[in-house]
Each structure stands twice: as C-alpha cells, then as structure tokens.
C-alpha positions in Angstrom: 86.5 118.6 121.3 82.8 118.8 121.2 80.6 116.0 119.7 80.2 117.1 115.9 78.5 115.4 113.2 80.8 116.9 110.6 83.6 114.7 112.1 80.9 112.0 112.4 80.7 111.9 108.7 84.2 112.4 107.3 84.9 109.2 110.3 81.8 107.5 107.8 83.5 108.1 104.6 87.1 107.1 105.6 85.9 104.0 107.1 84.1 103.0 104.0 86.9 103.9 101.9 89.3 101.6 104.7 86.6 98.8 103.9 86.1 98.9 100.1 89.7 99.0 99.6 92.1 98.2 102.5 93.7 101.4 102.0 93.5 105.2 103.1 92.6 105.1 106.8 96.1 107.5 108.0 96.4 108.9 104.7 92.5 110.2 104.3 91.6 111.0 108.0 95.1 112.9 109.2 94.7 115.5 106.8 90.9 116.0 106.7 91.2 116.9 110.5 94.2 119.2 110.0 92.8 120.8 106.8 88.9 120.9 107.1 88.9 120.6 111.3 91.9 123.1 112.4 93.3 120.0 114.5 96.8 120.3 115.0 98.8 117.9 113.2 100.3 116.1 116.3 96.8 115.8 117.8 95.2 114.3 114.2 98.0 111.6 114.2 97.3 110.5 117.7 93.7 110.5 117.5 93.4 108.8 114.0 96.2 106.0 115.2 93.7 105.2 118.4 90.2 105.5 116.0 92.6 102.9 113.4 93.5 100.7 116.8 89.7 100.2 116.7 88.9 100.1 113.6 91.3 97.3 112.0 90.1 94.7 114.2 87.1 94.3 112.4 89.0 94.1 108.9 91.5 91.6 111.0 88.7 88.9 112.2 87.3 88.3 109.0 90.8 87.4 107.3 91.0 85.3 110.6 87.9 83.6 110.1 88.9 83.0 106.5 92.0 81.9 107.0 94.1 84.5 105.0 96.7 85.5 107.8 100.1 84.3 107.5 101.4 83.9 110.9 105.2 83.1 110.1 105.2 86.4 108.7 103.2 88.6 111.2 105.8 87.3 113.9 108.6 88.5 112.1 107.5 92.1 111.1 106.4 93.3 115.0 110.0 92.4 116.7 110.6 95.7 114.8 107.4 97.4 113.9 106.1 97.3 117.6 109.2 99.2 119.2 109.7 101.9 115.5 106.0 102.6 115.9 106.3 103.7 119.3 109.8 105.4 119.2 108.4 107.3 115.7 105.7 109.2 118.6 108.3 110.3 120.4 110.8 111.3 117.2 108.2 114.1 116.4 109.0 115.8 119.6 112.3 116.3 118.4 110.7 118.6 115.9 110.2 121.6 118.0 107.2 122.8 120.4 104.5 124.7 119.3 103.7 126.4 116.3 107.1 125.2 115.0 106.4 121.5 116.0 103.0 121.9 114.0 104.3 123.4 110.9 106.9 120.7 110.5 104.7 118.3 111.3 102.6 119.3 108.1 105.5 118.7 105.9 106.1 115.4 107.5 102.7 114.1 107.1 102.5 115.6 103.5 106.1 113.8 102.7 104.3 110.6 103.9 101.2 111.2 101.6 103.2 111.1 98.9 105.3 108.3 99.8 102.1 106.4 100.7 100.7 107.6 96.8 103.7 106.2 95.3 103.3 103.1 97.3 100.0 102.9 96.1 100.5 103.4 92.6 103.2 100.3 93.1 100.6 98.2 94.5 98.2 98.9 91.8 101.3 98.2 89.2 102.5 94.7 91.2 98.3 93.4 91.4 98.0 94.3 87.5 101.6 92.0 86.8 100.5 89.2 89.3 97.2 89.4 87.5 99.4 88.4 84.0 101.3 86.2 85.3 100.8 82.6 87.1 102.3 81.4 90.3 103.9 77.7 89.5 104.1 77.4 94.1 101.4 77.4 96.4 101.2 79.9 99.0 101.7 77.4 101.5 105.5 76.9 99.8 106.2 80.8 100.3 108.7 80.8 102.8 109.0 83.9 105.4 112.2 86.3 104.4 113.2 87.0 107.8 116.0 90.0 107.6 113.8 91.5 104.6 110.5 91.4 106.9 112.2 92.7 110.1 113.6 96.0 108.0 110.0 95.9 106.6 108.6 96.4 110.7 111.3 98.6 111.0 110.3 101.1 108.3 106.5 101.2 108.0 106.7 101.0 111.7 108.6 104.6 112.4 106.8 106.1 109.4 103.0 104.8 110.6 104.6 106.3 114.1 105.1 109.5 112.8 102.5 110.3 111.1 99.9 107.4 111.1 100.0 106.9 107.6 101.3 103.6 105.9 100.2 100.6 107.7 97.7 99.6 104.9 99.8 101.5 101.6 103.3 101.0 102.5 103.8 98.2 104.5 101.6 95.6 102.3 103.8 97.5 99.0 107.1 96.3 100.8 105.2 92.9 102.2 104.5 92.3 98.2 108.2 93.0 97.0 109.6 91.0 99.5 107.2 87.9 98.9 106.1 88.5 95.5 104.3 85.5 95.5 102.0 85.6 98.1 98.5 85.5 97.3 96.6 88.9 97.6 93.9 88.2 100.0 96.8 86.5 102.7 98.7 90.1 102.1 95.7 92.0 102.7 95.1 89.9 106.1 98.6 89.7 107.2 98.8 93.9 106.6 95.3 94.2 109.1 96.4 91.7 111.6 100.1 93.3 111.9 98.5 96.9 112.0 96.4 96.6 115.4 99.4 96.2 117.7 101.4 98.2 115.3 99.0 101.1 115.6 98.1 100.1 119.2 102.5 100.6 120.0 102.0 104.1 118.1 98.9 105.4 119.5 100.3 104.7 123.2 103.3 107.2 122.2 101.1 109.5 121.1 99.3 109.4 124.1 102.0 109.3 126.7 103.0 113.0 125.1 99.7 114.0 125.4 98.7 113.4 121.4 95.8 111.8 121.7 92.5 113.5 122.0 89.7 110.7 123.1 86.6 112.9 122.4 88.1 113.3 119.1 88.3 109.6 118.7 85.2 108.8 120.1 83.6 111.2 117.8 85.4 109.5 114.5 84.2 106.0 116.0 81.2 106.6 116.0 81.0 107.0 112.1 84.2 105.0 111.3 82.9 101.1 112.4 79.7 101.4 111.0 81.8 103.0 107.7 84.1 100.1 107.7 81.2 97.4 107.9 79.9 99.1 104.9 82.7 99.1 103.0 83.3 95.6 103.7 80.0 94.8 102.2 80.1 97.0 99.2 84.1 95.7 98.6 82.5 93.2 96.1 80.2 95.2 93.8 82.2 98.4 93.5 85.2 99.0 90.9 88.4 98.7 92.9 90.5 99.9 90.5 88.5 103.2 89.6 88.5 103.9 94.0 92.4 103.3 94.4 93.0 105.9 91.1 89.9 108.0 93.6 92.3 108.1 96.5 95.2 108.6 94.6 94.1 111.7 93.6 93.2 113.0 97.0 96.1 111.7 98.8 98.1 114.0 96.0 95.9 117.0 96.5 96.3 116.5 100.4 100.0 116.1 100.5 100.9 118.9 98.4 98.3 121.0 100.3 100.3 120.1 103.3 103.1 121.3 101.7 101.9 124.5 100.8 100.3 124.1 97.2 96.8 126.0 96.9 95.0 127.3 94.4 94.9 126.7 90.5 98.5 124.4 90.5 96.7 122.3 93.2 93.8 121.4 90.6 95.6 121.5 87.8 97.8 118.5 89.1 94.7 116.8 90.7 92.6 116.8 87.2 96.4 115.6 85.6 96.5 113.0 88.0 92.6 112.3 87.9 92.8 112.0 83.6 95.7 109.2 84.1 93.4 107.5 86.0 90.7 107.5 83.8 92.9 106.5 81.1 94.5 103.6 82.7 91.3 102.4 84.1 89.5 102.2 81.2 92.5 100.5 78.9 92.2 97.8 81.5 88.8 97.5 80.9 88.8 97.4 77.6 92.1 94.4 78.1 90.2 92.6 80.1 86.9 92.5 77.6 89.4 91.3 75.0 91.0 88.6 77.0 87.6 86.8 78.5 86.2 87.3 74.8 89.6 85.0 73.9 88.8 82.2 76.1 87.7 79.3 73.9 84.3 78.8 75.0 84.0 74.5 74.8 80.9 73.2 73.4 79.1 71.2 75.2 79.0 67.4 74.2 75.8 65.8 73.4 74.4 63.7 75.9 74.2 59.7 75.2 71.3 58.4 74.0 69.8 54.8 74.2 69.9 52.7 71.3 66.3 51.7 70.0 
C-alpha cells in the first residue's frame, strides 16, 4: 500500500486514544482500515498486531521505570497466551479463502468488538467499586492465581490472535476479576508488558500466512508513536471516564457495522449508547462533588506563642 497521510492520521488518533486510556488500539484501528481503508480484514489484523508490537513498548517502559509490573503474574499468563496468540492466526484460515475468509472474518472481528465493549463497560464498573471500597492488603500481599491466570493467557491470547482486539480491554477485565485487589496502575503495566510478546506471537502467525502488510504498518507507525507519546502526556489532564464512554460508543457502532447494521438503527443505538454515557458520567460527577465537599476540613491549630 502506498504511503497515505489519511492512514497517517487515523495511526495519530488511535495512538492517542491507546495513550490517554490504555485501551482501543485492536478494537479502533482493525475496523477503521477495513471500514474507511477497504483493507481486508485478515490483512488489518495482521498489520495492526505488528504496528501494536511497536507501539506497547513505549506504554511498557514507563510502568517498568515506575515500577508497576507484576512479574509473578506476567510469567504465568504467556505459558498460554504466547502459543493461543499464535495458533488463533492460523485458526482464521480455517474460515475459508477468499471473499468467504473475509466476510467471516468481519463477523469475527465485530463479535470481538462487542465482547471487548462489554469488557469495557466491566472495567469501568470494577474501577468505580474499587474506587468505593478500601483494600485492608497491600499489593505486595496479592498472591498470583496460577490456574485462573494461565486460562486467562489462554483466552485473551486466541481472541487477540484472531482478531487483534483484547490485549488492553479483555485481558486486564479478566486480570481484575481474578486479582480483584490489585492496584490499578500494576494492572495497567502488567496488561502492556504481557501484550508485546503476546502481540509479537500473533503478529508472527499473521505474517507466516502472508497477513501482514509492512508498508501498511509502517505507514500507521509513523502517526501511531508520536500518537501514543501524546496521549501519554495528555492521560493526566483529560476526563478518563467521559473517553472510555467515547470509545464505547464507537467500538458499538464498529461492531455492529461489521455485522451488517447501517443506516438510521446504527445511530439510533450509537446516540442510545452515547446518552448513557452522558448520564452516568455526569451522576459521577456530581457523587464525587458531594463526597470531597463531605470531608471534614480540620482547622488549623494556632501556632504557640511566647509568654511575655
């Protein structure tokens, strides 16, 4: 494919939503290829699983410098994730060939947006509960659930394979469920630091089958890292709440797009899903005005004086 600024730009904007929210790489650039670009849908999962093997390590080394990785668990999720990854590339062959390989491929990937949605919405609804509660252990004391975390590499690992969407929704939904009391910024770096070789085992399927399309990639590099970096720097003076309800609805409009939906039912549900958001996001506004205003504020006590 030719160098193209378009693809420059939509690289740009999924990177900076990847960096202000951890979310959204697979599920945002898959379909704006197949949808806006005309790339088949075998080719756009390849290509965006070798532009995330490139762009995650950025994300990956500043949890690393910060120390927010939890080894103990990242060696347990990629006995399974590494091998379901790569093994999920070569499932989709099974499919068919041509035209019939795409077209299923389309429902696969809009299955997965959906899936990935839902797994978002979770998150959103686990960070609000977490945010309520209080965690009596350290995270130091959150011990590693082996059999739970291998089936959790085994999952995200075949889905992320198949249709490169997942490594930053699913996997860190299931990661949260299974540890519930890990703190957020060690799930966020154990999800990034997992997801290179996981995406790295996936995009090496894809390319053995001939998936991958490197001018493709190149071109989404180009505006992808400097996206990311972006979004890393923004992360802390945006609203993340009112961007994850922002990708909610277009990860719904995508996948039912993918499955067929057009027209006026497509933004009928989109504007639905779009109001919910509004709603939600600004009750937890107006929750979290009332709680700080709540707080006790202590008076200060007067400073000793000397004695004349």
């Amino acid at each position: 494919m030719d160098f193209s600024w378009t693809i420059v730009v939509a690289g740009a904007l999924v990177g900076l939503a990847v960096g202000l929210t951890g979310m959204g790489g697979g599920a945002l650039m898959t379909p704006i290829m197949v949808m806006f670009f005309g790339v088949n849908p075998t080719a756009a999962i390849g290509s965006d699983l070798a532009t995330s093997l490139f762009m995650k390590p950025f994300g990956a080394a500043v949890h690393q410098k910060a120390g927010t990785i939890r080894w103990d668990i990242v060696r347990w999720l990629l006995p399974t994730a590494m091998p379901a990854a790569f093994g999920g590339a070569l499932l989709l062959q099974a499919f068919g060939d041509g035209e019939e390989l795409q077209t299923r491929v389309k429902y696969v990937i809009g299955g997965a947006l959906l899936l990935a949605v839902t797994g978002m919405l979770a998150r959103m609804w686990l960070d609000r509960r977490r945010g309520l509660g209080t965690d009596a252990a350290e995270d130091a004391d959150v011990r590693v659930r082996p059999v739970a975390t291998l089936l959790i590499g085994l999952v995200g690992g075949l889905v992320v394979g198949m249709t490169s969407v997942g490594s930053g929704s699913l996997i860190i939904v299931m990661l949260m469920l299974a540890h519930p009391r890990l703190k957020a910024n060690h799930l966020v770096g154990t999800d990034l630091v997992q997801a290179v070789p996981l995406v790295g085992a996936a995009a090496l399927g894809h390319f053995l089958v001939g998936d991958v399309s490197l001018g493709l990639t190149g071109t989404l590099l180009v505006g992808a890292v400097p996206g990311v970096l972006a979004g890393a720097l923004l992360s802390t003076r945006v609203s993340g709440p009112a961007l994850r309800w922002a990708l909610v609805v277009l990860l719904t409009g995508s996948g039912l797009a993918m499955w067929g939906m057009s027209g006026t039912p497509l933004v009928l549900v989109c504007l639905a899903v779009a109001a919910v958001g509004v709603v939600v996001t600004l009750r937890t506004r107006a929750r979290t005005r009332t709680t700080a205003s709540d707080v006790p504020v202590e008076e200060p006590e007067p400073s000793p004086t000397m004695a004349p």
